[in-house]
C-alpha positions as CSV (number, residue, x, y, z in Angstrom):
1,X,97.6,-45.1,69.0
2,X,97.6,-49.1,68.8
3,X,100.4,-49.8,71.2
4,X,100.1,-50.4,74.6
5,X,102.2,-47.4,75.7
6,X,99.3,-45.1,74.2
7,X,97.0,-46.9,76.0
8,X,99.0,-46.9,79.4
9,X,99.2,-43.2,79.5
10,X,96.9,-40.9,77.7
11,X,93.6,-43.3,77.6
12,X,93.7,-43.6,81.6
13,X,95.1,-40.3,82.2
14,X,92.4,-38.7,80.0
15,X,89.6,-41.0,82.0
16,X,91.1,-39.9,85.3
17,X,90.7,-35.9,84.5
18,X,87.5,-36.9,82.8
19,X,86.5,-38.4,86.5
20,X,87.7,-35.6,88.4
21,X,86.3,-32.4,86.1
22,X,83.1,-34.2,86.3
23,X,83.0,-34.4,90.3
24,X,84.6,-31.0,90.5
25,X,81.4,-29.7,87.9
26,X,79.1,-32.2,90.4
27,X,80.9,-30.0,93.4
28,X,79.6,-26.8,92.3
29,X,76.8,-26.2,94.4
30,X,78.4,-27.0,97.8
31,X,81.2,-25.4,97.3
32,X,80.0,-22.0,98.5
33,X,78.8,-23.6,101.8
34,X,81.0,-26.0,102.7
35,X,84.6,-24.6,103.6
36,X,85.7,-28.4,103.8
37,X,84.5,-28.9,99.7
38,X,86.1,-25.8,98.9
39,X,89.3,-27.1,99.8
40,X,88.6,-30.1,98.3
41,X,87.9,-28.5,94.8
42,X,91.0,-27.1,94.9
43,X,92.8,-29.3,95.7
44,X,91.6,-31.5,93.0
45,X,91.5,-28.3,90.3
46,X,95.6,-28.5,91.4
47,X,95.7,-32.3,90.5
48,X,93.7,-31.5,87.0
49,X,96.2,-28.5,86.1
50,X,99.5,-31.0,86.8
51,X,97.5,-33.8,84.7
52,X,96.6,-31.5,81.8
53,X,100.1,-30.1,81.5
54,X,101.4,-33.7,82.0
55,X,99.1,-34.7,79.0
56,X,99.9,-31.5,77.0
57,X,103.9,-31.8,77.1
58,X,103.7,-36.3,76.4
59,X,101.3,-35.6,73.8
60,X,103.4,-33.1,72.1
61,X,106.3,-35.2,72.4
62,X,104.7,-38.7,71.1
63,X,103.2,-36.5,67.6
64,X,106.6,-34.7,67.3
65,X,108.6,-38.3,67.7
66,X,106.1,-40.6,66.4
């Protein structure tokens, strides 16, 4: 986890879903009012799934080849 590939991809990947599951938890209440926020969250639930399998599948591989 010391080399600057880990630190490239996971670390800022993981703070970027951090960033966005926190806004989309921050969302909640104006989600049921505002058709434009609705769209919004999920849009940015979409981004979050792709991230998380992203992370999922190059974690995998980096344990399984490192």
């Amino acid at each position: 986890p010391w080399t600057s590939l880990f630190w490239q991809s996971h670390f800022w990947m993981g703070m970027v879903l951090s960033g966005l599951l926190l806004s989309s938890t921050a969302a909640q209440p104006l989600i049921g009012h505002h058709p434009f926020v609705r769209r919004l969250h999920v849009a940015t639930n979409l981004v979050v799934a792709l991230l998380l399998a992203m992370q999922a599948i190059s974690g995998t591989r980096n344990l399984l080849l490192g």
